[in-house]
C-alpha positions in Angstrom: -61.6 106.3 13.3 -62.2 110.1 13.6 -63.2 111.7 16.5 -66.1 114.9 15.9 -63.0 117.1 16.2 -61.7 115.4 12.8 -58.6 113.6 15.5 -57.9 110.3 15.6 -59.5 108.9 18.4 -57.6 107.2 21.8 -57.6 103.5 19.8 -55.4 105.1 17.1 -56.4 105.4 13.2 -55.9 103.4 10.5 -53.0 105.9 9.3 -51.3 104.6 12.5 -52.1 100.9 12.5 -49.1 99.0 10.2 -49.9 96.9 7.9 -50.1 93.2 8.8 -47.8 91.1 6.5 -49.3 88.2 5.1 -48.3 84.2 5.4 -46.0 84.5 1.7 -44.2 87.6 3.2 -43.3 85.7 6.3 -42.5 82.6 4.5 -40.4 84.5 2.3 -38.5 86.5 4.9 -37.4 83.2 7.0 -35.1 80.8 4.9 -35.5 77.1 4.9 -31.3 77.0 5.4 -31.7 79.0 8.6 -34.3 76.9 10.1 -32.3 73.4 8.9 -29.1 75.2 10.8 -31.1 76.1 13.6 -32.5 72.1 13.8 -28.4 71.2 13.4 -26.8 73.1 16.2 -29.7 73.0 18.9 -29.6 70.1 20.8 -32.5 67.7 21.2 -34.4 69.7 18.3 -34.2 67.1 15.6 -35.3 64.5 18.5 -38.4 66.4 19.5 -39.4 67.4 16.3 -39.1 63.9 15.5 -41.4 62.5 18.0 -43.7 65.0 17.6 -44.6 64.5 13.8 -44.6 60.9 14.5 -46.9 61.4 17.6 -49.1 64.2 15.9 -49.6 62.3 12.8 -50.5 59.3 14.9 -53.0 61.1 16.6 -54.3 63.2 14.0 -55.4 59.9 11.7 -56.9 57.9 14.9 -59.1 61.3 15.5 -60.0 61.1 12.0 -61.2 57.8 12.0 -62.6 58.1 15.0 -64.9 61.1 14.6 -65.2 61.4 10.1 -64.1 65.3 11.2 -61.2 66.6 9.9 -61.0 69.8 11.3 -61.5 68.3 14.9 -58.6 65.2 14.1 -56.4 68.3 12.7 -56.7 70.1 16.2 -55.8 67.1 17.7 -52.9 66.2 15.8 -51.3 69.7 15.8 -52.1 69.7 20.1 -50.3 66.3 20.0 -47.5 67.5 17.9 -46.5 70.3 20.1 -46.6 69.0 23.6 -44.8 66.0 22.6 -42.1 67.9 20.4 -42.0 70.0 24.1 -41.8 67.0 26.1 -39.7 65.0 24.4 -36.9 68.0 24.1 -37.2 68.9 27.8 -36.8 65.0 28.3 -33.7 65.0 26.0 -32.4 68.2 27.6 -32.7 66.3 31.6 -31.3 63.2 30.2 -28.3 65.0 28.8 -27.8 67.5 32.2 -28.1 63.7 34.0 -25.3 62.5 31.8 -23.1 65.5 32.4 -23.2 65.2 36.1 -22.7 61.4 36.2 -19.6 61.8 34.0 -18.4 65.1 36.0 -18.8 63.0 38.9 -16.6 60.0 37.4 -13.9 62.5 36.4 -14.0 63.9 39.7 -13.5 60.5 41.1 -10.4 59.4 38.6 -8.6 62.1 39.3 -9.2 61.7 43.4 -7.9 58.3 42.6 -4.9 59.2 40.5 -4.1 61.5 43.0 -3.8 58.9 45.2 -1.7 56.4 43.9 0.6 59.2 42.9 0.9 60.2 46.7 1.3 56.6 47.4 5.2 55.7 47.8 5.7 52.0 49.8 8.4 52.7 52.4 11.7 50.6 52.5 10.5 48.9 56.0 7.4 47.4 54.0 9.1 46.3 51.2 11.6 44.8 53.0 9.4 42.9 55.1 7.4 41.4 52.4 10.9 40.2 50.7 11.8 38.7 54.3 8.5 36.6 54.6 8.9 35.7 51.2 12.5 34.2 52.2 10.9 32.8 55.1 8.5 30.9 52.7 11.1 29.8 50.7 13.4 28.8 53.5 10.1 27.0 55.3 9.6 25.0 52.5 13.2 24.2 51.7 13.3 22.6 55.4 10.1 21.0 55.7 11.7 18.4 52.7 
């Protein structure tokens, strides 16, 4: 609006304002390969996603029955879509972290193992001994016939 000077006021004019682009122009802008790509290389996505239709839907026809309102079930439904599409990703996302640090630790725990019986060379005085008692063995029950 114009101030009495013929200024735009402090909250800016409509010459300064851009225009807002409409639901068709955004839909137009964002392609539906981009969004399938993005579903395909983020993990979990396609899991929560998943859930979350399901659960949304789910909801969304229960409210409906419930209450004869639409508008009301289709609050619902789109409430239940996103905090279990959220949930179920964040839940994918810990489960996954969880599974990384149980096999790190395995690996960990090989290779300490490995490293081990590598290191692990039986000296001649063992092995020796073990093939005496094993003669003794023999020879003990050669003479106790």
């Amino acid at each position: 609006m114009a101030g009495d000077d013929g200024k735009p006021d402090s909250r800016g004019g409509d010459s300064e304002q851009k225009p807002h682009k409409t639901l068709s122009e955004v839909a137009q802008a964002h392609k539906w390969e981009d969004f399938k790509n993005t579903i395909q290389s983020e993990p979990c996505a396609r899991e929560g996603l998943l859930y979350g239709v399901g659960t949304g839907f789910g909801v969304g026809v229960l409210r409906f029955i419930r209450t004869g309102n639409a508008l009301n079930a289709g609050n619902w439904a789109v409430l239940a879509f996103a905090g279990v599409a959220v949930a179920a990703k964040k839940l994918c996302h810990f489960q996954q972290s969880h599974q990384r640090a149980k096999t790190r630790t395995l690996l960990e725990m090989q290779s300490k193992v490995a490293a081990r019986v590598k290191d692990f060379e039986p000296s001649s005085s063992d092995a020796g001994s073990s093939a005496q008692a094993e003669q003794q063995q023999a020879n003990g029950s050669s003479h106790s016939k």
